[in-house]
C-alpha distance (Angstrom), angle and dihedral (degrees) to the residues before:
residue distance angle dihedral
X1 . . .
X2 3.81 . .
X3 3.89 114.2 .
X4 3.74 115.9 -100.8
X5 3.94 114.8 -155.5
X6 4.10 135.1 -174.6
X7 3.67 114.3 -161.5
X8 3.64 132.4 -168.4
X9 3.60 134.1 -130.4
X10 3.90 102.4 -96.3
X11 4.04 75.7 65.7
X12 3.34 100.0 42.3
X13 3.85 105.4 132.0
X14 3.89 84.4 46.3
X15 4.21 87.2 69.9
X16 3.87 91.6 62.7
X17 3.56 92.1 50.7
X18 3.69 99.8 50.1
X19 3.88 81.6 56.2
X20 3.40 93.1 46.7
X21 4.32 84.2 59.6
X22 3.69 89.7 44.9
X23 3.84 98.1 -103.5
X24 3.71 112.9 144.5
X25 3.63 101.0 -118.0
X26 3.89 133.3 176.1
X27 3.68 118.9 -153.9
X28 4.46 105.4 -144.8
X29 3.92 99.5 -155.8
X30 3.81 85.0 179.9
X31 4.24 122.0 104.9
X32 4.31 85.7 -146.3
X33 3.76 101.2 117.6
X34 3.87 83.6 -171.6
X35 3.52 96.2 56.1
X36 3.32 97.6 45.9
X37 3.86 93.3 54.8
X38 4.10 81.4 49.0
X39 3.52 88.5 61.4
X40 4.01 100.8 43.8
X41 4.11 88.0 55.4
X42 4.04 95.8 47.5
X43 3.65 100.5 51.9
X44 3.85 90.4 20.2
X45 3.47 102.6 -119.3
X46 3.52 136.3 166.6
X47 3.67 120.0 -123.3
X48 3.53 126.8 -130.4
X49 3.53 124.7 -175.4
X50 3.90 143.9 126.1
X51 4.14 85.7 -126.5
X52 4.19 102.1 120.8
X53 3.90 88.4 -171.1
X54 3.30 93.0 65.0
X55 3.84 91.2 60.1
X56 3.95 88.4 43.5
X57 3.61 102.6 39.1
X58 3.86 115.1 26.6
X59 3.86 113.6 13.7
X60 3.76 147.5 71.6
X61 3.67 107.1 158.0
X62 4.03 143.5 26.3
X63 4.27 93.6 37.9
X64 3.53 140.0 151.6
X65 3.65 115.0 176.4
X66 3.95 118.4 -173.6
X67 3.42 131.8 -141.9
X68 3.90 96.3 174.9
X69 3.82 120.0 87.9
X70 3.84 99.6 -156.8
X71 3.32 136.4 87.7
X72 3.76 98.6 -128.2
X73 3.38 102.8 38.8
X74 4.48 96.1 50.8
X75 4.34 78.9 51.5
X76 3.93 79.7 62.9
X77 3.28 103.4 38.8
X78 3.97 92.4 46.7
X79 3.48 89.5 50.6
X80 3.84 96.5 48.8
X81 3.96 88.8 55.3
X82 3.95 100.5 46.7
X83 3.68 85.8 50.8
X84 3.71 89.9 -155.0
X85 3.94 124.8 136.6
X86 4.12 116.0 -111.1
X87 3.52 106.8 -133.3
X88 3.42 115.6 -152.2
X89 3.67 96.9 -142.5
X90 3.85 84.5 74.3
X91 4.38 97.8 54.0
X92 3.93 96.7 117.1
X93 3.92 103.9 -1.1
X94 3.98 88.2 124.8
X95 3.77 136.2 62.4
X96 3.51 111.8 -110.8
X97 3.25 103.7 -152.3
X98 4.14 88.2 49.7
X99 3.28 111.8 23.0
X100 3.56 93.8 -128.4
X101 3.95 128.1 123.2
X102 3.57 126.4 -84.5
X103 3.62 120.6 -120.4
X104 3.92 122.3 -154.3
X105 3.80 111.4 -116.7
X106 3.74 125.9 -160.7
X107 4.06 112.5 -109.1
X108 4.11 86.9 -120.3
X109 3.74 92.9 54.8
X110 4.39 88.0 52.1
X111 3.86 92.9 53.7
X112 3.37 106.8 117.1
X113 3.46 100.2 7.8
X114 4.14 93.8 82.9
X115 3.97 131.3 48.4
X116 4.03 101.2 -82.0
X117 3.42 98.8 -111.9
X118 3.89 96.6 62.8
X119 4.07 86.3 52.8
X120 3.30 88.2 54.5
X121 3.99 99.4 41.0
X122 3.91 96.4 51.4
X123 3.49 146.9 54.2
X124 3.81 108.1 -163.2
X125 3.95 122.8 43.1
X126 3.99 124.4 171.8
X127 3.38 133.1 -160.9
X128 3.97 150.3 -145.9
X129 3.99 108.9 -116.4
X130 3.68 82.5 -159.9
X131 3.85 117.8 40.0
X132 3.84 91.7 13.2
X133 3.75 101.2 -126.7
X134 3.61 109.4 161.3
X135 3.72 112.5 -153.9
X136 3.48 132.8 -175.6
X137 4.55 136.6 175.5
X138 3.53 105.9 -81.8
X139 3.58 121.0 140.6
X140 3.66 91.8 -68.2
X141 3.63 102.2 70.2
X142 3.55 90.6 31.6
X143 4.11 84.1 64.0
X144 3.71 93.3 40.4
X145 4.24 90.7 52.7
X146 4.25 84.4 54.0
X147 3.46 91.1 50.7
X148 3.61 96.6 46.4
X149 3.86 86.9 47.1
X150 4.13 88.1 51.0
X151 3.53 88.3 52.4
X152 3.74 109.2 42.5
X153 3.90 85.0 42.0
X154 4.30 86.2 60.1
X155 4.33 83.9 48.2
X156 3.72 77.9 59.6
X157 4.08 101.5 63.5
């Protein structure tokens, strides 16, 4: 079973990354340690924050605590401690604004719903179910894959 995560705000930037890797991955905007705890034992997901009270104060279990301030370097390090293989299948199957997976959408079904020069640019668009982002592989993702590539290459040394 895939590792499910819920990260706090001091690791914000970390949540759309995880997504970005495929990991289902809850952002908690909230400052309610307790809550946020709740949350990691319903859905049974492992924390990840840079929080030390939580570690002192509220939990013995499912924990990743951070030392690294970068973006890059706590994908790495929360990669190293799950000790579970990335596949690449999984860069960019979920929304990242939602969390929720992307569904494939046929090109006639997009018309109208993106600027006109993307339609006519690209082949394959996918879509949020939930929030209805449509995304596509522009330059974006195509920068996002090389990152991820950088990154899971330095999980490699």
């Amino acid at each position: 079973m895939a590792k499910k995560f819920v990260v706090d705000m001091t690791v914000g930037k970390l949540g759309k990354w995880l997504r970005a890797l495929g990991f289902d991955t809850v952002v908690y905007p909230g400052k309610d340690l307790h809550r946020l705890v709740q949350l990691s034992r319903q859905e049974n997901r492992m924390i990840v924050t840079r929080n030390r009270r939580l570690e002192a104060k509220l939990f013995l279990g499912n924990i990743l605590i951070l030392k690294e301030n970068e973006a890059e370097r706590q994908i790495t390090a929360v990669i190293r401690a799950i000790k579970t293989p990335v596949a690449s299948r999984r860069f960019l199957s979920r929304c990242l604004r939602c969390n929720t997976l992307l569904e494939t959408m046929p090109r006639e079904r997009i018309e109208g719903k993106v600027p006109e020069f993307v339609f006519h640019a690209h082949e394959a668009f996918h879509r949020c179910p939930t929030c209805r982002k449509i995304y596509w592989e522009g330059t974006h993702p195509t920068n996002m894959k090389k990152s991820m590539a950088k990154i899971l290459g330095a999980v490699e040394k």
